[in-house]
N, C-alpha and C positions, 0 to 999 in steps of 0.2 A: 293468680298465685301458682305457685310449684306443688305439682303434685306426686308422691312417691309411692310407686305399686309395689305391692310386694308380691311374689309369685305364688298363683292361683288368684288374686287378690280383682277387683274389678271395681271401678266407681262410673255415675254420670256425672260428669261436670259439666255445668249450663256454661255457656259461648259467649252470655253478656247482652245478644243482638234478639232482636227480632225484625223478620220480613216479608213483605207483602209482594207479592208475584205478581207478573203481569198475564193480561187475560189468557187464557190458550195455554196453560204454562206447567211445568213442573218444576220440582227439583229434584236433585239426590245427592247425597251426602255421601262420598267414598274414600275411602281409606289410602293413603301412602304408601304405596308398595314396599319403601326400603322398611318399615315397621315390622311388617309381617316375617323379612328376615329375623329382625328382634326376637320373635314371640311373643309380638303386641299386636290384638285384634282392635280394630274401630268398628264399631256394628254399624253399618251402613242404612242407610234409612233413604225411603222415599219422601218426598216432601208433595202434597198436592194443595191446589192454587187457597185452598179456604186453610191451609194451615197460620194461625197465628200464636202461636205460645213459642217461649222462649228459646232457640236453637239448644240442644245440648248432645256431646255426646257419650255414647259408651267405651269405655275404654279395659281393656282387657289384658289383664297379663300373665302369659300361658308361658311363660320361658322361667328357666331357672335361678332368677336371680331381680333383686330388686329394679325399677326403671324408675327414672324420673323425667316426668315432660313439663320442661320449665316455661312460663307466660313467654308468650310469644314462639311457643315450637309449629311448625308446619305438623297435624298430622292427618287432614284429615282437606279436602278440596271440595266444593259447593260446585253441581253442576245445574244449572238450568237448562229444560229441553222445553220445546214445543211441540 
């Protein structure tokens, strides 16, 4: 669904997904560059291989004026490292 911040305002909205990593593995969860021009933060998160509860993230909004990040917006890319 469409979520609307309003400034200072911040929610975690769960991703829907859960996943299971393979051995040796990480993950990390990093933010969108062009957002951060916005004054919208994504709070970055490491993910390690026994994590299993539902992906969610943080979403922050530090700029002066309402945002809206509507279902299916890019903001936020899954890295896996070894």
């Amino acid at each position: 669904k469409d979520i609307t911040l309003e400034p200072g305002a911040h929610s975690l909205v769960p991703m829907g997904l859960k996943m299971c990593l393979p051995p040796r593995t990480c993950a990390q969860i990093t933010p969108r560059s062009s957002l951060g021009l916005k004054g919208i933060v994504v709070g970055a998160k490491r993910l390690d291989r026994d994590f299993r509860d539902e992906l969610k993230l943080l979403l922050i909004n530090n700029s002066p004026n309402a945002f809206t990040f509507y279902k299916g917006d890019c903001v936020a890319q899954l890295v896996i490292e070894k």
